[in-house]
N, C-alpha and C positions, 0 to 999 in steps of 0.2 A: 600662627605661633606653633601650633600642633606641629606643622608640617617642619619647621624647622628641628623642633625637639627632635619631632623624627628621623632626620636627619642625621644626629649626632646618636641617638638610639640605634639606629643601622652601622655607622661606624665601629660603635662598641661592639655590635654584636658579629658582625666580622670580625673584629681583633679577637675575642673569646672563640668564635670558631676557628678561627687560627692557632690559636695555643694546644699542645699537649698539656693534659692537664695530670697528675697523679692518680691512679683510680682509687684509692684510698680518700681522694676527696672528690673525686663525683659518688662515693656510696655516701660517705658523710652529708653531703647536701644533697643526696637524697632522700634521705629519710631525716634530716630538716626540715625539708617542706612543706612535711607532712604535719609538722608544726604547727601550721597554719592554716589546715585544712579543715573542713564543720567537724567531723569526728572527735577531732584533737580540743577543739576550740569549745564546741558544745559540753563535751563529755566533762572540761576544766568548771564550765559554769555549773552543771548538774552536781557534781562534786562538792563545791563549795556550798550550792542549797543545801545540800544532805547533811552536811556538818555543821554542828552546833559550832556556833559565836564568828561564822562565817557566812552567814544567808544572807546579809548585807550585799557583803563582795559578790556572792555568786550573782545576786541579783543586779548589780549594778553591772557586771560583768556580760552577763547575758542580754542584758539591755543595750550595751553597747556594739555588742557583737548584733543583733537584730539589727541598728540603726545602721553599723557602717554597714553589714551586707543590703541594706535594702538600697541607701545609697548607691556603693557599688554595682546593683541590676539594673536599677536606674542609668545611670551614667552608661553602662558597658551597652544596654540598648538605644541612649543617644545618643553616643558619641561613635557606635559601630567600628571600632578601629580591626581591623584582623589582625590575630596574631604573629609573632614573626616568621613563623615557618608561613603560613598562607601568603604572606609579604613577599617574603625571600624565601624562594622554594632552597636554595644553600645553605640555608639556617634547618640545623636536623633537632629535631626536640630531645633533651634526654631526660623528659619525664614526661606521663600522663596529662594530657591537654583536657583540661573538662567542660570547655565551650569553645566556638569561635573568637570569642571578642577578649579582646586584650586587655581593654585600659576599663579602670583601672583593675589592679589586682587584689583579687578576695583572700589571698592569703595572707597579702601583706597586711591587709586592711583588718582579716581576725586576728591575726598574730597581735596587731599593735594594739587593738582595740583590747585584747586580755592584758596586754604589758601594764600599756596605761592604763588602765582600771586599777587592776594592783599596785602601780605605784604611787598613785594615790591615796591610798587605804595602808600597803604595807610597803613602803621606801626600798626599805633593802631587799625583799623576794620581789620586788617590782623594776628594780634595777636589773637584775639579771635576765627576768623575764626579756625588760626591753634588751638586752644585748642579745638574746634569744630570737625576738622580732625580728631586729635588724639582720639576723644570719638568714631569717627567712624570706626574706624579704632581697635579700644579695642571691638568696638561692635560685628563686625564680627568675632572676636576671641569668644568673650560669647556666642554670638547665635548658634558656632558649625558650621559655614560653611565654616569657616578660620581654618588654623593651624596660628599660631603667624611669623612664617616667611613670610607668604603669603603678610600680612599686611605690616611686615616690609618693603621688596623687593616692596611692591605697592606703599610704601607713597615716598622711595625714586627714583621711579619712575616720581611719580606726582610731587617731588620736582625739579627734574631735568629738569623735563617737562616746569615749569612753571620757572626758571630761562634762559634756552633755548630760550622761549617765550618774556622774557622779556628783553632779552639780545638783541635777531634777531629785537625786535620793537622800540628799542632802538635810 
């Protein structure tokens, strides 16, 4: 089944390296990405500890973000997929690679994992968030360091994670 996803993953990621794209938005989803990255992701949860009548969320936030990244190491070292440039040396990354294994994706996976936690707890700042995820989550597909299922399988990772999180604090 992988191999087939694969498949249509490779497709896409040929049509996107075939596009010119604006550079006005490979900067924009560049620094999207980063959205999703431990930095962004951690520093949102320490945040919310520190602030009074929000250590709930931070906590439950932070706990989701633990669970989907440990998932996420898990998986990326047994399911060993390479990323798409190692794949397809024609595929050029346009952002910082920070392992070999692809699937699934950690940014996707803390992006969503902060979304949904928050939308949980706070609807409207958690809706945004999630439209947030989702750009980051699109990002790692355009930049070349995703295939499009990598992201998928991450976000429903962080999603799981963070109802999990929110269920167990409950």
């Amino acid at each position: 089944m992988l191999h087939r996803l694969t498949i249509h993953d490779h497709r896409l990621l040929a049509a996107l390296a075939r596009r010119e794209a604006p550079g006005w938005l490979d900067r924009m989803l560049r620094m999207t990405t980063h959205a999703g990255g431990a930095t962004a992701t951690i520093a949102g949860s320490l945040l919310l500890l520190a602030l009074p009548g929000t250590r709930r969320l931070g906590l439950v936030i932070g706990v989701a973000n633990l669970l989907s990244h440990l998932a996420v190491q898990a998986l990326k070292r047994t399911v060993v997929r390479a990323r798409p440039s190692h794949a397809r040396p024609e595929v050029t990354p346009l952002a910082h690679i920070p392992d070999h294994f692809s699937f699934p994706s950690g940014h996707a996976a803390a992006a969503m994992a902060l979304a949904v936690g928050v939308l949980l707890s706070e609807p409207l700042v958690g809706l945004l968030l999630l439209l947030l995820a989702l750009l980051v989550g699109s990002s790692r597909v355009y930049l070349r360091v995703h295939y499009a299922t990598d992201v998928v399988v991450g976000q429903l990772l962080g999603a799981g994670a963070a109802v999990l999180a929110h269920l167990s604090a409950a």
